[in-house]
N, C-alpha and C positions, 0 to 999 in steps of 0.2 A: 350559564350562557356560554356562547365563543367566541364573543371580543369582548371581553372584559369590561362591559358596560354596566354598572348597577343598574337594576330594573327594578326586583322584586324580592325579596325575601321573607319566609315563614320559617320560624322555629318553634319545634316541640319538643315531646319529651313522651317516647316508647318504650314498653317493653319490648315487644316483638321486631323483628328486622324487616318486616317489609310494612306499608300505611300506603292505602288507598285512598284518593278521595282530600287531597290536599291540594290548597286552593294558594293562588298567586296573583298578587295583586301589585298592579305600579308602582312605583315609591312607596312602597308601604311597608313595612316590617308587623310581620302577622304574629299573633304570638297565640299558642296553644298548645294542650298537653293530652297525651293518651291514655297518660297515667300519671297520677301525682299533681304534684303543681309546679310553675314555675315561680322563679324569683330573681330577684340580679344576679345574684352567686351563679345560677344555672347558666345563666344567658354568657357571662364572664367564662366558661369554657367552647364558647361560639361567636366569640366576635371578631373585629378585622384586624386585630395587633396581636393579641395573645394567644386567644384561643387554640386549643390542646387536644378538640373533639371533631371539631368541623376540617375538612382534606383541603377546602380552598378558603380562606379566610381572605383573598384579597376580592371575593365579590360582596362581600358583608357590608353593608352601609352603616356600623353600629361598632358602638364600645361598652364595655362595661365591666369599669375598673372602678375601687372601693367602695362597692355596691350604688355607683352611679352608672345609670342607662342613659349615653346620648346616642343622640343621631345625630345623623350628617345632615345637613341644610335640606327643607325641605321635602323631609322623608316624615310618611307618618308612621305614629305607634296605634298599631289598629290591634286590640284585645277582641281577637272571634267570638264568635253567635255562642254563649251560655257558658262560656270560659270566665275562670277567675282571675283575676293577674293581682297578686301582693306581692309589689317590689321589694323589701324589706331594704329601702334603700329608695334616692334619689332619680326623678322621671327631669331630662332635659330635653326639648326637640328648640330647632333651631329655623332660623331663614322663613316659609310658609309651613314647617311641619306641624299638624294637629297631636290629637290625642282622640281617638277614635275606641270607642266601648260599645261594641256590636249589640242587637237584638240579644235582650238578658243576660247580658254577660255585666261583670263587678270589675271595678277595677278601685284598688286603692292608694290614693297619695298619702304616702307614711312621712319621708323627710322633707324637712325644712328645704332643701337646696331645690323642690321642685320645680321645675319654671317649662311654660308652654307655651311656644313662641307663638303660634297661632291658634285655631279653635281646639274650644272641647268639646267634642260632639258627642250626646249619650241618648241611644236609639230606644225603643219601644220594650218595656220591661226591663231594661237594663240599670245598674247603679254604680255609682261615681260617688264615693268615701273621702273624705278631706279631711288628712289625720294630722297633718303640720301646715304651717304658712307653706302658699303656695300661690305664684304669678302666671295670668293666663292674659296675656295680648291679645288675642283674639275674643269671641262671641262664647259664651258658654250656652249652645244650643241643645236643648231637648225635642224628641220627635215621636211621634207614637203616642202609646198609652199607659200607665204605671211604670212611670220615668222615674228613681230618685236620687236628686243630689243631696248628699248630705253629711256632716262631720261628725267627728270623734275627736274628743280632747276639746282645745281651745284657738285651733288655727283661726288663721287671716286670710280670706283670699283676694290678692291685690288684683284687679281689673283695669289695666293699663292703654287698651285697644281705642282707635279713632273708630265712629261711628259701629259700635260692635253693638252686642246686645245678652240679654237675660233672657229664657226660656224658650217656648215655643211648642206646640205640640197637642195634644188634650189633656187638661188639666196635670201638670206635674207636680212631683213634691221636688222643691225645691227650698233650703236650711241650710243656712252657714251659720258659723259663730258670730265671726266679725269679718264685715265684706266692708272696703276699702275700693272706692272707686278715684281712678286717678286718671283715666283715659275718659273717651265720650262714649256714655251707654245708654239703652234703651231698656228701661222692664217691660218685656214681652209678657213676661207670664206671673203671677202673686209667689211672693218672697215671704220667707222669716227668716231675719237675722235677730240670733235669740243674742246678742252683745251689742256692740254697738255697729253702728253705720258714719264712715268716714266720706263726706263726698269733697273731694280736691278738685276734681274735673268737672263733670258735668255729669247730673242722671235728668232721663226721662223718660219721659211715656204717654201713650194716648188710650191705650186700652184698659177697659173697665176690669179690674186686678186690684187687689189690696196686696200693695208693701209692707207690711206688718215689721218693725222693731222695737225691741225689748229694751233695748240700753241707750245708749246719749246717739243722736242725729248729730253731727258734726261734720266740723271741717270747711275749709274756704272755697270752694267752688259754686257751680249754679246747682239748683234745681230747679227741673219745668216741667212736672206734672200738670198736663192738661186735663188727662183723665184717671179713672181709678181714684182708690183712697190712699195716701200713707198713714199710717197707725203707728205710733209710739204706746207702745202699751208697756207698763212699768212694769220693776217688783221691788224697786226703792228709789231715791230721788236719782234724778238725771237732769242731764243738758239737751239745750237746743237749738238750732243755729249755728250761723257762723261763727267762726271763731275769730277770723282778721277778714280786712277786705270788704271791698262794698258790694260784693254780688248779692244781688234779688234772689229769694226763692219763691217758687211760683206752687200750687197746689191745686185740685182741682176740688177734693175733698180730703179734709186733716182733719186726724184725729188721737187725742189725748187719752189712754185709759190705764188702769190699774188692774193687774193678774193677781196683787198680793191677797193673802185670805189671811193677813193680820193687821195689814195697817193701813195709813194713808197717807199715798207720796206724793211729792210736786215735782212737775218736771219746770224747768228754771229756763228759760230765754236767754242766749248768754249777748254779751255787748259785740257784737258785731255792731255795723250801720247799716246793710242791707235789710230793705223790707220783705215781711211775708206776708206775700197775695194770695188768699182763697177764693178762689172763683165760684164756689157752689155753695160747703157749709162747712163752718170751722164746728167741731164738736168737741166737747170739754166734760169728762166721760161719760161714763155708760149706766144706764139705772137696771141692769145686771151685775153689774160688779160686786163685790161686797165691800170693799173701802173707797174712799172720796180718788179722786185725782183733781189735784188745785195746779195749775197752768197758772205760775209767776212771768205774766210777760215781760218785764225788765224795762231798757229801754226801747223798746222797739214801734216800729209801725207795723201795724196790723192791717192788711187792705181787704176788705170782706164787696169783691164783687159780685156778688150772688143777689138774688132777688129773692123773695118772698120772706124765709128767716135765713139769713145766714150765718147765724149764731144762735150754736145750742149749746148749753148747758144743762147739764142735768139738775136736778132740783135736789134730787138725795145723794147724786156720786161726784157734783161737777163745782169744781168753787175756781171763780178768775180773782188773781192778785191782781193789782192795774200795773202798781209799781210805777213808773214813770213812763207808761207806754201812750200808742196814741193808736187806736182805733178807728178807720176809716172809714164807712159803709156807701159806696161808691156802685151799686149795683144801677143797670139800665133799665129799672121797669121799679114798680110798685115793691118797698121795701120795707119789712119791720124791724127796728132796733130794739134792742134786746135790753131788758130792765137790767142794770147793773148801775155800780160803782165802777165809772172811768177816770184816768188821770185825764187825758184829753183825750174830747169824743170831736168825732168830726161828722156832719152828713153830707153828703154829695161833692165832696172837697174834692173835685176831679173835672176832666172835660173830653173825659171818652164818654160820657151818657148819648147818645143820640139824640135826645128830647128832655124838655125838663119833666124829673121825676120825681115825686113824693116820697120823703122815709118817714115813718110813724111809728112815734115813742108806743113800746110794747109793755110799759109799766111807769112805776116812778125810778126815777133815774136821776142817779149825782155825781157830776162831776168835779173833780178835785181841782184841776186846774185851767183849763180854756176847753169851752165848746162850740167849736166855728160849724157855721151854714154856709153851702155854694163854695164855688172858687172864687177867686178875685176877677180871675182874666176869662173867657168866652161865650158861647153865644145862646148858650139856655141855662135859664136860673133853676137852681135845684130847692126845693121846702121842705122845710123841717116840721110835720105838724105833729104838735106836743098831744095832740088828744086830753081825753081829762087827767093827765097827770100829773104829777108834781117832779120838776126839774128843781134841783138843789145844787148852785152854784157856789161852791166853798171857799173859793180864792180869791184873791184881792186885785189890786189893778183892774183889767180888765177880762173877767171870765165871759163874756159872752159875746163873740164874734159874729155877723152876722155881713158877708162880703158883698162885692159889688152884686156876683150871679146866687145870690144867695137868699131866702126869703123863708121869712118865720109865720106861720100860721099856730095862734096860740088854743085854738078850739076853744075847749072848758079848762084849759088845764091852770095851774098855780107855777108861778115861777120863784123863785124864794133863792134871794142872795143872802148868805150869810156868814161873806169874809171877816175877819175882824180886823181890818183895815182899810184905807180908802179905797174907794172899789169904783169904776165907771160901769154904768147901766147902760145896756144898748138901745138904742134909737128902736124902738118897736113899740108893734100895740100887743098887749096883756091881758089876760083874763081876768085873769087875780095875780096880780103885782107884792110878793111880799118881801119888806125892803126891812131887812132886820139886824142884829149883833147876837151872836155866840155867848157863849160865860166867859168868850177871852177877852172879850172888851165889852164895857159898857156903854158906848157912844160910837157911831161908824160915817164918815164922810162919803153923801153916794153923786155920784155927779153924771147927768144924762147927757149922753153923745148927742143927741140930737132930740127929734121929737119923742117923747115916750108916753104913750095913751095906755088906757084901762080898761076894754068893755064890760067887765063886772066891779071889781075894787082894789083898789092900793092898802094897803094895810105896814105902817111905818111903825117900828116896836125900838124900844130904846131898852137893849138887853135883855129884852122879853120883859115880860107880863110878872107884876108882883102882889101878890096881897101885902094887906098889914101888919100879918103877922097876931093878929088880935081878936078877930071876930071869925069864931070857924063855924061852919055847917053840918052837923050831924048826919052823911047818906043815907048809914043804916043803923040800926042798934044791930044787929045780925046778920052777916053775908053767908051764902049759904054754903061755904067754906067751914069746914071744921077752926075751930079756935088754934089758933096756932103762933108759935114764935120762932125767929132764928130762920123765916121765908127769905126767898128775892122776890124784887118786884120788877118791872119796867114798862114804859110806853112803848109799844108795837104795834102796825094797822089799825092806829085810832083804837085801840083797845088800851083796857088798863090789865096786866098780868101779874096771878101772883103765882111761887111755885115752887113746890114741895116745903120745905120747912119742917120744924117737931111740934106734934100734937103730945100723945103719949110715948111716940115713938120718931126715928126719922118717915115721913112721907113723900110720894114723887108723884102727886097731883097735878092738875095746871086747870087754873081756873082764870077767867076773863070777865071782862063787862064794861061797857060803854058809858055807863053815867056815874059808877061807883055803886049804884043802890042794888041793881040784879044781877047777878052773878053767874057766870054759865061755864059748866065743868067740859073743859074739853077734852079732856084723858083722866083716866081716874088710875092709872098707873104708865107712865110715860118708862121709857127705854132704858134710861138709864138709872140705876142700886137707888133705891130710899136716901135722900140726907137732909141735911140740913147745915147751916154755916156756907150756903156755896153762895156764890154771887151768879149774875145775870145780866148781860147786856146785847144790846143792841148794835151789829155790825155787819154791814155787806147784807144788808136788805135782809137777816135772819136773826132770830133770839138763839142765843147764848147762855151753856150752863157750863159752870165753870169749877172743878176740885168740889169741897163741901169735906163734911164728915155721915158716915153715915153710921146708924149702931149696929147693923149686921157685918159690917169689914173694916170700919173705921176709914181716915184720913183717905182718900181719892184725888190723883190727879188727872183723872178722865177731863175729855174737853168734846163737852155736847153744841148741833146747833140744829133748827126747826125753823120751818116755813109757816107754820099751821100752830105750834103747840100740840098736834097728834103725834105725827110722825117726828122721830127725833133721829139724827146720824152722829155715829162719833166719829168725830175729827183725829181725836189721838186716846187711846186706851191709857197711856203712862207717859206724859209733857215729862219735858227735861226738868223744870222744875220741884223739887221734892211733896210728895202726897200732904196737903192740909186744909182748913179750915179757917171760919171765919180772918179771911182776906179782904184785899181791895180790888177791883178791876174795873178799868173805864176805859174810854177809846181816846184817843189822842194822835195826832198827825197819821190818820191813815190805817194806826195799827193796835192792836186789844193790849192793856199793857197790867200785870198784875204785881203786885207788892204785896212785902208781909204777910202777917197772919199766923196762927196754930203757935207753934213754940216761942213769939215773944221773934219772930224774925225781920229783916231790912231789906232782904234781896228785891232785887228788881226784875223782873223780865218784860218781853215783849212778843208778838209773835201778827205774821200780814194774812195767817190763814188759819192759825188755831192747830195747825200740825205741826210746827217746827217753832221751837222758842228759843230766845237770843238773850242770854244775862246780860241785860244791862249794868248790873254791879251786884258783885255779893256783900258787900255793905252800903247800905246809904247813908246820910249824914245823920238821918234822924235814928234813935234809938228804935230798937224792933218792938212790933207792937203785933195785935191783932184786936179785931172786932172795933175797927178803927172805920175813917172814911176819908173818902178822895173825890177829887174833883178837876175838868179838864176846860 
């Protein structure tokens, strides 16, 4: 120019001495090549202080010294239409400067020190490489069509910008490692961060887009997804949630799953105190996958405002820990509760409903410590109608809340308190009232808050039901079960189970029957290797098979569990526990706990989902045994 005003500058790189057809743009620094490629070293013989090649370097708005490119305030770095730009070396712009990557052109962030004080704009066919940690204040915008952002190696990219955003455009690929949000953002457009996801600040979004993250959700700020899904999909255990701080996370639809094609991992809830709200449907994986994903809620509150199911579990891939969490279902219309083991359930414990609305029990369902109906305080009463199932009250004091806006409708169902300590019964009417003690106690004090009525029957058991021990019954002289020793057995679905055991050999049958006398095969070879010496129980509404020995591979620490006795899933291929046989396992405070067995052993373990096992003690007090028994 000729007054020394910076306007516009393009640099390239020719063979020939004269180039046609070069374009100038405001603040902009243009970068392209006729031949060859550029890189910082290049640009470093044309810039405003050094430069060696260029006749006026005092119009240059740029430097680029130890293969760092800055720019002056507010100047962009614009990579032209089909151009590659690899800096081999540090990208700085300052004040409002972008980072502009023209229609199909590539541009790559190679070092660490990259940082972009405003947007990164990447146009229609074009791609954007994220090779080091790298800071973008601005919106990282997409436009057009086969857009892709995406990395190499193991960067971070920090997103620091107030009210900025994530994509935009038709359908782009857009893939970080690890994205770190610490300003206020928006997901415009569906995400994979195959690491984890740090949110400090705030993320959101309204548009229907799946978030997808592979590694730990984290970090102390908000999030308020109204719409879309965010997906945590594993490939070994992780976290989630906050980590300090009482912010709320909001969701519109969450979801839990597993990518691994060997095992089965939990994703873990971490102790933050903020709640997380689903507004539509929490899902707890996928009956695609090939291993379980078990969602340890911790201690958290769970808010499921959604109507119709807002809680799904898979039946073969999805297992909830309750852990000491509390489950809300607080949706405004007609609601079903999902058959599970809770630590604390709550229905309608809220006073955003518009109208009072009914939630209904979707199976039998036990909770561990307090199940509250209604809120205390406002102006429509919310119903819990139990349908015909059986509610299983475990705890002591007071397990069954039942508020001022709050109202039990007990249909057909069976209520069955069975703390082993003083327990107060709520003031309500009952179907069938069963007022009972556990093997932990043989006598329990129950004491009625107020009125408590029965429209079918009370039924009061003093540590359960005994024979004499003296006069037995013969069912059958022959169940149509091959003859067999060294089986497990259990009660399940009012059925009586036996399963696999050694005939001539180990077998992995499963046979059933309601009175004892007829007998009914309901797999005649189930999922898991032939054994026998394994145990079986009863936990989180599913049958349980547990190690065994079998004669085709011997000693098994496999850890099976079934809905049906058809279908069978493994939990864990190879428990931390060492491979054996006739053992002990029973369930106790919550969690499946096994002992001894096989070599004459004492260990202890324990485990909340049958994937992950916790030594309790590699010796116990008693000498090691096996083909022993226990009891809880």
């Amino acid at each position: 120019d000729t007054n020394g005003v910076n306007t516009a500058v393009t640099v390239t790189k020719s063979a020939g001495a004269n180039i046609s057809g070069l374009n100038l743009y405001k603040d902009r620094l243009i970068l392209r090549y006729e031949t060859g490629s550029l890189s910082n070293s290049d640009l470093a013989a044309c810039d405003k202080d050094t430069g060696a090649v260029c006749a006026d370097t005092n119009d240059l708005f740029f430097t680029s010294e130890s293969n760092t490119l800055t720019l002056d305030a507010n100047k962009e770095l614009h990579i032209w239409t089909g151009m590659t730009y690899d800096p081999n070396g540090a990208i700085i712009t300052q004040g409002t400067g972008d980072l502009h990557v023209d229609d199909s052109a590539t541009c790559y962030l190679d070092t660490t020190a990259t940082s972009i004080a405003n947007d990164a704009l990447v146009d229609g066919g074009a791609t954007l490489n994220i090779q080091a940690d790298t800071s973008l204040a601005g919106n990282l915008t997409t436009s057009g069509t086969s857009v892709s952002v995406n990395y190499t190696n193991t960067p971070t990219l920090t997103m620091s910008g107030t009210s900025k955003a994530i994509g935009g455009g038709t359908t782009p690929s857009i893939t970080f490692y690890n994205l770190i949000i610490s300003g206020t953002i928006t997901m415009s457009s569906a995400t994979t961060t195959n690491n984890d996801l740090t949110v400090n600040g705030t993320m959101s979004g309204s548009a229907s887009v799946t978030t997808t993250v592979n590694g730990t959700i984290a970090g102390s700020g908000i999030i308020n997804m109204t719409g879309g899904k965010v997906e945590q999909r594993v490939s070994a255990p992780e976290n989630f949630g906050t980590t300090s701080g009482i912010n709320d996370w909001i969701f519109y639809q969450l979801q839990f799953s597993n990518s691994s094609t060997d095992s089965a991992y939990t994703v873990t809830a971490q102790n933050g105190t903020g709640t997380f709200t689903i507004s539509n449907v929490l899902y707890i994986g996928s009956d695609a996958d090939s291993y379980i994903t078990a969602l340890d809620a911790g201690n958290r509150t769970w808010i499921l405002s959604g109507i119709g199911t807002p809680l799904v579990i898979s039946g073969t891939k999805g297992f909830l820990i309750e852990n000491t969490s509390t489950f809300n279902y607080t949706g405004d219309g007609a609601t079903t509760i999902k058959a599970e083991t809770y630590y604390n359930l709550q229905a309608g414990n809220a006073t955003t409903q518009t109208a009072g609305r009914t939630y209904t029990l979707g199976g039998n369902t036990t909770v561990s410590n307090v199940l509250t109906v209604g809120p205390s305080s406002g102006t429509n009463t919310q119903t819990l109608d139990a349908s015909s199932y059986t509610i299983t009250l475990s705890a002591t004091s007071t397990p069954f809340v039942i508020n001022t806006y709050g109202s039990f409708t007990p249909s057909t169902s069976t209520v069955s308190y069975t703390g082993a300590g003083a327990t107060n019964a709520a003031s309500a009417t009952y179907y069938i009232l069963d007022i009972g003690a556990t093997s932990n106690a043989t006598s329990v004090t129950y004491t009625a808050q107020g009125n408590v009525g029965a429209n079918n029957q009370v039924t009061i058991q003093s540590g359960g039901s005994f024979s004499n021990g003296v006069s037995w019954t013969q069912q059958t002289a022959g169940a149509q079960w091959v003859a067999r020793e060294r089986h497990s057995s259990l009660n399940y679905g009012g059925k009586m189970w036996v399963i696999g055991g050694h005939t001539t050999t180990s077998v992995n049958d499963v046979w059933y029957s309601t009175n004892g006398t007829s007998w009914t095969q309901q797999t005649a070879a189930a999922s898991w290797v032939r054994r026998h010496d394994q145990t079986s129980l009863v936990f989180k509404e599913q049958m349980w098979v547990i190690g065994g020995y079998s004669d085709a591979v011997g000693n098994k620490n496999d850890v099976w569990r079934s809905l049906d006795g058809i279908s069978w899933f493994q939990a864990v291929a190879s428990a931390q526990w060492s491979a054996r046989n006739a053992h002990v396992s029973l369930v106790y405070d919550n969690k499946m706990w096994l002992m001894g067995g096989d070599a004459l052993t004492n260990d202890v373990w324990y485990s909340s989902d049958g994937i992950t096992w916790t030594q309790a003690t590699v010796g116990a007090q008693w000498t090691g045994r096996n083909t022993f028994s226990g009891a809880s």
